[in-house]
FIMI-345917 format. One record per residue (C-alpha): residue number from 1; residue in one letter; x, y, z. Coordinates in nm, 3 decimals, m for minus. Layout:
REM FIMI-345917
DOLO     n   res         x         y         z
DOLO   NUM     A         X         Y         Z
...
END
This chain:
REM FIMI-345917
DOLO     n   res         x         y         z
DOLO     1     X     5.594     1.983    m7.393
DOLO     2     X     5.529     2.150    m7.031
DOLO     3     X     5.158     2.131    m7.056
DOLO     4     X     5.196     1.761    m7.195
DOLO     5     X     5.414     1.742    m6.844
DOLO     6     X     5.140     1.901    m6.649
DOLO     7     X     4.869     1.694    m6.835
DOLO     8     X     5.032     1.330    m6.747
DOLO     9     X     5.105     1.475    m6.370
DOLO    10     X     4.786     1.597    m6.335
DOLO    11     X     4.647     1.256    m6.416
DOLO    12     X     4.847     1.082    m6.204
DOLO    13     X     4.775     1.259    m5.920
DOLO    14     X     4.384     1.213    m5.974
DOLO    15     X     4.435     0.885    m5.983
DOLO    16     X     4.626     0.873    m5.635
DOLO    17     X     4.344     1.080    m5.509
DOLO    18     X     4.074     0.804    m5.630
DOLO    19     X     4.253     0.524    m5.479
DOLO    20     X     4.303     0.726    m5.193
DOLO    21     X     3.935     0.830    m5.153
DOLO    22     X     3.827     0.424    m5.244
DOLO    23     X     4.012     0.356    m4.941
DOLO    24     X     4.289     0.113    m5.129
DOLO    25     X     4.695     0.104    m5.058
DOLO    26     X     4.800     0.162    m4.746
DOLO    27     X     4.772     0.567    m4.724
DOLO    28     X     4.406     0.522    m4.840
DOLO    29     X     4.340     0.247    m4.551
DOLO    30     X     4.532     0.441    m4.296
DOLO    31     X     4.300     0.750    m4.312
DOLO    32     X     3.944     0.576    m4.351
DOLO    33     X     4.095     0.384    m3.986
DOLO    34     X     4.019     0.536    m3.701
DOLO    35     X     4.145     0.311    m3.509
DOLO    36     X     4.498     0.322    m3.670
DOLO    37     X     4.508     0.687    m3.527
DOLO    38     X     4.379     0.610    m3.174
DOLO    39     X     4.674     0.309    m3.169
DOLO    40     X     4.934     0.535    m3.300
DOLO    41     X     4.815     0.833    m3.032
DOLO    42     X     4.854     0.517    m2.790
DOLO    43     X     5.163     0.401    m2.888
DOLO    44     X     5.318     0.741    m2.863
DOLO    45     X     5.184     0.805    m2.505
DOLO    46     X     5.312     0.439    m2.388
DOLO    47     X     5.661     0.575    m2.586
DOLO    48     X     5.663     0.903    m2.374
DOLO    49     X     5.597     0.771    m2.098
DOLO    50     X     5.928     0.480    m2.074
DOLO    51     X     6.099     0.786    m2.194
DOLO    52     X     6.042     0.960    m1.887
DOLO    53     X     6.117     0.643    m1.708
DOLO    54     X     6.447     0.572    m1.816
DOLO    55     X     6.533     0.897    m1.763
DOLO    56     X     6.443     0.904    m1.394
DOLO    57     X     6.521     0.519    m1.365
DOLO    58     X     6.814     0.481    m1.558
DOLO    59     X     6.962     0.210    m1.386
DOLO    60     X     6.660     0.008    m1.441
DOLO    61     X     6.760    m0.008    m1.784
DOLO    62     X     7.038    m0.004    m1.817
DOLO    63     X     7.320    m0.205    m1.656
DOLO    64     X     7.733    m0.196    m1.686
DOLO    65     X     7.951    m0.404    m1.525
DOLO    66     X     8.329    m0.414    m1.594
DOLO    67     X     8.469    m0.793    m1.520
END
């Protein structure tokens, strides 16, 4: 029963690997694109940076006012 187990799981994960390495779902897309990491390196410096912002201009941000 265990190596019927490891037989079925071992298939399945070959066939996640093939669809990964024929580029298909969205993990298989994802790494083929380098462009996807380049936006997402992007993204995460643009993210940083209003970070920092906010935290030196708060008030820019963010505004109370009571009545």
């Amino acid at each position: 029963e265990l190596s019927e187990k490891l037989g079925v799981t071992a298939d399945a994960l070959q066939r996640v690997v093939g669809r990964i390495d024929n580029r298909q779902g969205s993990i298989g897309k994802a790494i083929a694109d380098s462009t996807l990491y380049d936006e997402l390196r992007e993204t995460l410096r643009n993210t940083n940076d209003l970070v920092r912002d906010i935290k030196k201009n708060p008030k820019r941000y963010i505004k109370l006012g009571i009545f």
